[in-house]
C-alpha positions in Angstrom: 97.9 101.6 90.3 101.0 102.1 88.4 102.5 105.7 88.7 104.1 107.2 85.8 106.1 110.5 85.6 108.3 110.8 82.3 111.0 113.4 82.2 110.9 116.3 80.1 114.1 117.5 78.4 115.2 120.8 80.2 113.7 119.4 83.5 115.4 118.7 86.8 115.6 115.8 89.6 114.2 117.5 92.0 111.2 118.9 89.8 110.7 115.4 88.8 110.7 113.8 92.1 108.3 116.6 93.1 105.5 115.8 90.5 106.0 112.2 90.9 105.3 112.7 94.8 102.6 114.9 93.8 100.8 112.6 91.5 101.7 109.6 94.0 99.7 111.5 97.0 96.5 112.6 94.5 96.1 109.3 93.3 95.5 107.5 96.9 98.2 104.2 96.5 100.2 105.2 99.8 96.7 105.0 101.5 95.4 101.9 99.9 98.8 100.4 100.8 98.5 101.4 104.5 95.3 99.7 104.7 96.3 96.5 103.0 99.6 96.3 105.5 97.9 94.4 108.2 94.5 91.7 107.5 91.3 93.5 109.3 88.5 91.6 110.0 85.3 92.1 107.8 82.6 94.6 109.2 79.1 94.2 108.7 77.3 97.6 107.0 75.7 98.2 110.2 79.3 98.3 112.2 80.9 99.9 109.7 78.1 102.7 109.6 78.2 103.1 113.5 82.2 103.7 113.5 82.1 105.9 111.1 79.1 107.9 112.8 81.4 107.9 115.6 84.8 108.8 114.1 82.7 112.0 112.0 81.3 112.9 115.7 84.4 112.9 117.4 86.4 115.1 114.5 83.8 117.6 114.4 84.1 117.8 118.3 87.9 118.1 117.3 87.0 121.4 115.3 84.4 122.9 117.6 86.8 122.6 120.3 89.9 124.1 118.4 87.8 127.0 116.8 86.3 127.5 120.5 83.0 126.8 119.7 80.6 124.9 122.0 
């Protein structure tokens, strides 16, 4: 997941830097890096399925409760 920005002629640093972050973020390494950082154990479908019920449950509580719905 090599990211490559080139330089244009009349372009600046800053610019540069910008796009690279840009096209760093849209491509998804920084998360796949986070993930990899420390070994998790393997799930089996069925756990995997029920945390992620729980996590989308919990977020869309999140969103009810900030927009002030019940």
């Amino acid at each position: 997941m090599l990211q490559v920005v080139r330089k244009d002629e009349k372009e600046s640093l800053e610019n540069l830097i910008r796009r690279f972050n840009k096209k760093v973020q849209q491509s998804g390494v920084l998360g796949v890096a986070r993930r990899k950082k420390y070994f998790e154990k393997p799930l089996s479908k069925r756990e995997a399925r029920e945390i992620a019920i729980r996590k989308r449950a919990r977020k869309e509580q999140k969103a009810r409760l900030y927009l002030g719905i019940k």
